[in-house]
MDTraj code that builds the backbone (N, CA, C; nanometers):
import mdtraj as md
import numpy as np

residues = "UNK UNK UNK UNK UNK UNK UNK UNK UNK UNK UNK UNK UNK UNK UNK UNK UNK UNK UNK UNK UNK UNK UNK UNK UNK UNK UNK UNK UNK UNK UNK UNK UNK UNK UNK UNK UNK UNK UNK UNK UNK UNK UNK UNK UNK UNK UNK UNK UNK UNK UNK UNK UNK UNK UNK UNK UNK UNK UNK UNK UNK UNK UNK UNK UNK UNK UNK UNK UNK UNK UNK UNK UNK UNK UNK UNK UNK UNK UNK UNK UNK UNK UNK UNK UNK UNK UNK UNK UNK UNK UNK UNK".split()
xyz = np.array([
    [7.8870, 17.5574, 8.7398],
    [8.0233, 17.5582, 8.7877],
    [8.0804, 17.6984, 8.7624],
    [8.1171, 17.7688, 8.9059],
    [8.2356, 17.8624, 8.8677],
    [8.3802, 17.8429, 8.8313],
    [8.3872, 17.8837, 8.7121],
    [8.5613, 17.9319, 8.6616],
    [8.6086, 18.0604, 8.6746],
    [8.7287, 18.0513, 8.7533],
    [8.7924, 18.1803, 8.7502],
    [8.9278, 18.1268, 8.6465],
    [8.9476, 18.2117, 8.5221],
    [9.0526, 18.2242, 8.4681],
    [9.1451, 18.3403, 8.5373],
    [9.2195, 18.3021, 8.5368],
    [9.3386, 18.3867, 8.6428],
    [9.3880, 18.5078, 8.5068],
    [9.3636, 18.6484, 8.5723],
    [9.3767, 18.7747, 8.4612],
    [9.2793, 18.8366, 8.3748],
    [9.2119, 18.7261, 8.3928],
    [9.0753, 18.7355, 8.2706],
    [8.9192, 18.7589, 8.3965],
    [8.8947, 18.6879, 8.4888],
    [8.7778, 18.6719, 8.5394],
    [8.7282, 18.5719, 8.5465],
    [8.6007, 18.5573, 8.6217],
    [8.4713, 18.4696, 8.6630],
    [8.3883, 18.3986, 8.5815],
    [8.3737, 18.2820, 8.5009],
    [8.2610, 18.2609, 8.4348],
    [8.1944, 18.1304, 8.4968],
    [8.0202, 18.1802, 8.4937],
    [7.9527, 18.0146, 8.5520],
    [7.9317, 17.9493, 8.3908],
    [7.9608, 17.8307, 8.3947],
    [7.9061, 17.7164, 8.2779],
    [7.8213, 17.6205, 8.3268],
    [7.7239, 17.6674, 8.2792],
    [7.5768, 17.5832, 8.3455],
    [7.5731, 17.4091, 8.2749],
    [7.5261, 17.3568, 8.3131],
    [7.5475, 17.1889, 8.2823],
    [7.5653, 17.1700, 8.1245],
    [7.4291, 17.2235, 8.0613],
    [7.4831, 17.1533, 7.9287],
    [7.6404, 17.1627, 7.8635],
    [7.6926, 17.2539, 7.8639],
    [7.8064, 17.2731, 7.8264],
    [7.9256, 17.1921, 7.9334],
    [7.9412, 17.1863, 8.0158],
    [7.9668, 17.0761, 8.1152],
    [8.0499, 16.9810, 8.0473],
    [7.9985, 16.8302, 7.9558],
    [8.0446, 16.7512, 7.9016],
    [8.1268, 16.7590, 7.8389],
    [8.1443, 16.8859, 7.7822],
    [8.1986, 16.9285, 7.6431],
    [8.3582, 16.9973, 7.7487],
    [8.3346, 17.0674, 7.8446],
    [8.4344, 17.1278, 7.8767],
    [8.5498, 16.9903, 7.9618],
    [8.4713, 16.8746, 7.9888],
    [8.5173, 16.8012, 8.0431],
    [8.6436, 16.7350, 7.9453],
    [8.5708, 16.6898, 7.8128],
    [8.6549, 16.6884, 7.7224],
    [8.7894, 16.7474, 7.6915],
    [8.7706, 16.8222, 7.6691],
    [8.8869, 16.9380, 7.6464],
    [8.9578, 16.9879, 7.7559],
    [8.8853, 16.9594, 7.8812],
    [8.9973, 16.9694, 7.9797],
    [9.0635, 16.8771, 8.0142],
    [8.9882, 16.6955, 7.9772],
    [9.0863, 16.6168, 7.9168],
    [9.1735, 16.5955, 7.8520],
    [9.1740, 16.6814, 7.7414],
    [9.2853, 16.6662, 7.6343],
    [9.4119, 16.7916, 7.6892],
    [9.3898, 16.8966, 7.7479],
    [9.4476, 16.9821, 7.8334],
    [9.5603, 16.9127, 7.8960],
    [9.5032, 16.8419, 7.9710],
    [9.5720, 16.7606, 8.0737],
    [9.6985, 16.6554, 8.0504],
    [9.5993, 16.5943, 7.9170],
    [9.7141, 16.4778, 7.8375],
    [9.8451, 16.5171, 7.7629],
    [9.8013, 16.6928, 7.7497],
    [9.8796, 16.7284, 7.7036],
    [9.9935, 16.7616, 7.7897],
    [9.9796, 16.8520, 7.8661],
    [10.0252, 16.8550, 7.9836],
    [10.1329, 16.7637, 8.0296],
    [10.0796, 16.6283, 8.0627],
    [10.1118, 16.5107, 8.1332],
    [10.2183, 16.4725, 7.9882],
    [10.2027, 16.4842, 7.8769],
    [10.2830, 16.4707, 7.7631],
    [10.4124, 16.5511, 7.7513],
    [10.4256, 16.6687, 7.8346],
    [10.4972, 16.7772, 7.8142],
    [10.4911, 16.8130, 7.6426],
    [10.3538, 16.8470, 7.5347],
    [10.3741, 16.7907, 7.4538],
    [10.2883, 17.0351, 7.4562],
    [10.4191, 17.0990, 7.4252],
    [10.3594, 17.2380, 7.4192],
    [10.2998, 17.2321, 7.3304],
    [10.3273, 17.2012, 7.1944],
    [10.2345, 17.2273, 7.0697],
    [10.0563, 17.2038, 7.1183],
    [10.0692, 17.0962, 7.0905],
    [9.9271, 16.9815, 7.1822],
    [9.8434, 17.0887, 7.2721],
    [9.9039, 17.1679, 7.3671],
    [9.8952, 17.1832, 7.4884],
    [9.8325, 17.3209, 7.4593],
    [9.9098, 17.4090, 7.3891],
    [9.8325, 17.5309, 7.3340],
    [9.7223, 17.5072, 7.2428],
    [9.6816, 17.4258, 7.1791],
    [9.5607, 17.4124, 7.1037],
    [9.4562, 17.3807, 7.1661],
    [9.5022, 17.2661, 7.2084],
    [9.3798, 17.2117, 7.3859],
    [9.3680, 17.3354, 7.4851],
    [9.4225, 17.3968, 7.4918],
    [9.4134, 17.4606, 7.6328],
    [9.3056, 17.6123, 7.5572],
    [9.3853, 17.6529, 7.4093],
    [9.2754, 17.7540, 7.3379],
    [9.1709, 17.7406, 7.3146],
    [9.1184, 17.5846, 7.2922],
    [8.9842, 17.5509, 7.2564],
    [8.8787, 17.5525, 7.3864],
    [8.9487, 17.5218, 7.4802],
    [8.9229, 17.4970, 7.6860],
    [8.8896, 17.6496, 7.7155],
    [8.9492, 17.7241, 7.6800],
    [8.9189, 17.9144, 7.7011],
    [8.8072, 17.9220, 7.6273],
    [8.7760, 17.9205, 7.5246],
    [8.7102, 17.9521, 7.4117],
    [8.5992, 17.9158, 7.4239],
    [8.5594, 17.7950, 7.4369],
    [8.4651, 17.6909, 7.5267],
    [8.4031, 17.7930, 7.6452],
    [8.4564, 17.7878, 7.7457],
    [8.4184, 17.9003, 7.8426],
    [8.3958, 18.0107, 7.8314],
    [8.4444, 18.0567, 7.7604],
    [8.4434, 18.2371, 7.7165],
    [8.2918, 18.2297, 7.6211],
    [8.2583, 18.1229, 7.5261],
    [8.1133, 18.1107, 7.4518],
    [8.0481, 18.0615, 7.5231],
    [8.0506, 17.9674, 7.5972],
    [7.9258, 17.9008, 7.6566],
    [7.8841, 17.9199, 7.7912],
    [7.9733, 17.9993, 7.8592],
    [7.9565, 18.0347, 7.9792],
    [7.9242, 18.1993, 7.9943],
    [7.8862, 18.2554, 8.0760],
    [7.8566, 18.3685, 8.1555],
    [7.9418, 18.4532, 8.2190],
    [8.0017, 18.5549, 8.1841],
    [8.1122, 18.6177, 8.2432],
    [8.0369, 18.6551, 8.3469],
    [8.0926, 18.6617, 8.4653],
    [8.0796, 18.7463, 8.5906],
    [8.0861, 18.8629, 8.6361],
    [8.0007, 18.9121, 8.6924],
    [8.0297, 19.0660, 8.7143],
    [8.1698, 19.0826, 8.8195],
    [8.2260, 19.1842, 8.8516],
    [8.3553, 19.2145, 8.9627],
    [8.2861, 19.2338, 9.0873],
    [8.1435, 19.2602, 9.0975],
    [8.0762, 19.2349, 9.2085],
    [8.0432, 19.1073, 9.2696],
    [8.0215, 19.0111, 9.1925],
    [7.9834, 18.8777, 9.2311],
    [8.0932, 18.8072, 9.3024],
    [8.0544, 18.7748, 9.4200],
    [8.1759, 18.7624, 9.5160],
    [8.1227, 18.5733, 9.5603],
    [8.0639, 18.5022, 9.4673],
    [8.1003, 18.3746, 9.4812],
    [8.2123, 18.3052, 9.4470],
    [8.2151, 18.1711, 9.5425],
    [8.3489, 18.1728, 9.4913],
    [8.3726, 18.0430, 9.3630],
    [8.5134, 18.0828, 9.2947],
    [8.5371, 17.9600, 9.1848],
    [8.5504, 17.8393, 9.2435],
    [8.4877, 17.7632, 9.1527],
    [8.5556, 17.5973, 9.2191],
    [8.6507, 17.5330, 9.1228],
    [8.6675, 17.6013, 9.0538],
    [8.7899, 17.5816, 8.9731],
    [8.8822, 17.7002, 8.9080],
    [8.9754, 17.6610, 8.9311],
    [9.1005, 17.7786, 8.9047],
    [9.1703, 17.7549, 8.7625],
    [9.1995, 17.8237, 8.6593],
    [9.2175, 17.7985, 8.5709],
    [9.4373, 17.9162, 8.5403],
    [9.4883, 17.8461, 8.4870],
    [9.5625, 17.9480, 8.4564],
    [9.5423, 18.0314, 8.3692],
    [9.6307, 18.1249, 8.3838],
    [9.6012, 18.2539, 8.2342],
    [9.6249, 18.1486, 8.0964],
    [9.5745, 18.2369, 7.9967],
    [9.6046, 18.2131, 7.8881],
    [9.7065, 18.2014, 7.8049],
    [9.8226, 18.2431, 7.8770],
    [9.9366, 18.2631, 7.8101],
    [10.0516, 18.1594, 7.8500],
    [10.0147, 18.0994, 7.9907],
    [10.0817, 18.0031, 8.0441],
    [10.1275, 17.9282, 7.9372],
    [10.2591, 17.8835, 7.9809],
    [10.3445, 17.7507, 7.9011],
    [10.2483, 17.6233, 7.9692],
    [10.3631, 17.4928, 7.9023],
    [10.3191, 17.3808, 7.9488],
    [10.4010, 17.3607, 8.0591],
    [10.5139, 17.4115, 8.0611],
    [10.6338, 17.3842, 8.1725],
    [10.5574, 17.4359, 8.2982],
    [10.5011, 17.5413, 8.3135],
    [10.4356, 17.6095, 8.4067],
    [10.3075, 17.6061, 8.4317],
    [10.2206, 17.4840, 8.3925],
    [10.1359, 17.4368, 8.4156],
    [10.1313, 17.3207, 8.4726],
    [10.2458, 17.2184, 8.4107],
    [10.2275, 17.0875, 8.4607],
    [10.3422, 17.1547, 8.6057],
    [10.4179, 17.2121, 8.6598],
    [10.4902, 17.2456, 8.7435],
    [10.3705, 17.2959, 8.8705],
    [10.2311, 17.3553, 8.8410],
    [10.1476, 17.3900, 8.9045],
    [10.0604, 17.2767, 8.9452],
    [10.0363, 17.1826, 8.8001],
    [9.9403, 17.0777, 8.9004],
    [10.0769, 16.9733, 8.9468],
    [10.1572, 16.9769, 8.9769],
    [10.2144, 16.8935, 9.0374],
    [10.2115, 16.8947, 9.1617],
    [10.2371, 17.0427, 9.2119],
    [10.2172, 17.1339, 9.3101],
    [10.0962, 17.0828, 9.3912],
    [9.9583, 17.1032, 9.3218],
    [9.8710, 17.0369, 9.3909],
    [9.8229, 16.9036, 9.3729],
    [9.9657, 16.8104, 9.3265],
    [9.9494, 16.7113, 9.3007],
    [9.8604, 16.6511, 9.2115],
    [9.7768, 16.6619, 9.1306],
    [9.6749, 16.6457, 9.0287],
    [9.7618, 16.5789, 8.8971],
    [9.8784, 16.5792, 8.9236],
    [9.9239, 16.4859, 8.8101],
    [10.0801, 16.4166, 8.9067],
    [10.1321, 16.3107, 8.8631],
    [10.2629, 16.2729, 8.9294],
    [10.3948, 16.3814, 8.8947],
    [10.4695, 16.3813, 8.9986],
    [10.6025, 16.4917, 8.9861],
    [10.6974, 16.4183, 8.9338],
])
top = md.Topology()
chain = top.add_chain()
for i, resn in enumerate(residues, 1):
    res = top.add_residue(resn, chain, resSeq=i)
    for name in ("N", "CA", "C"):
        top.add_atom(name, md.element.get_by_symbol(name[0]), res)
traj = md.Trajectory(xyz[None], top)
């Protein structure tokens, strides 16, 4: 799977790691859906971190594309759950 973190770059996370990111992008989400910021920055640091170790940064040449879009790192929760609402991925 390609991730593009938005500011940061491209990383592929090849299957094994997979399960693990699923997790934590579960708890991401709940948080999220919680409006619960505390929650939301810990889940969402461990979800980077995760990717940034177990995955493969991309070169600026590699012009495949992400299948998942990630926000920056610095994003709030207000401006995250305001984004997947946007593409509908959670209720408005």
């Amino acid at each position: 799977m390609i991730i593009r973190i938005f500011g940061e770059g491209q990383y592929e996370l090849l299957e094994p790691a997979l399960a693990r990111f699923h997790e934590l992008d579960a708890d991401s989400e709940g948080a999220v859906i919680d409006g619960d910021s505390e929650r939301f920055h810990y889940a969402y640091d461990r979800l980077l971190e995760h990717i940034r170790t177990q995955g493969t940064r991309l070169t600026a040449d590699d012009l495949r594309p992400s299948e998942l879009l990630l926000p920056p790192a610095d994003s709030s929760v207000t401006e995250v759950a305001r984004e997947m609402q946007a593409l509908e991925l959670i209720p408005g």
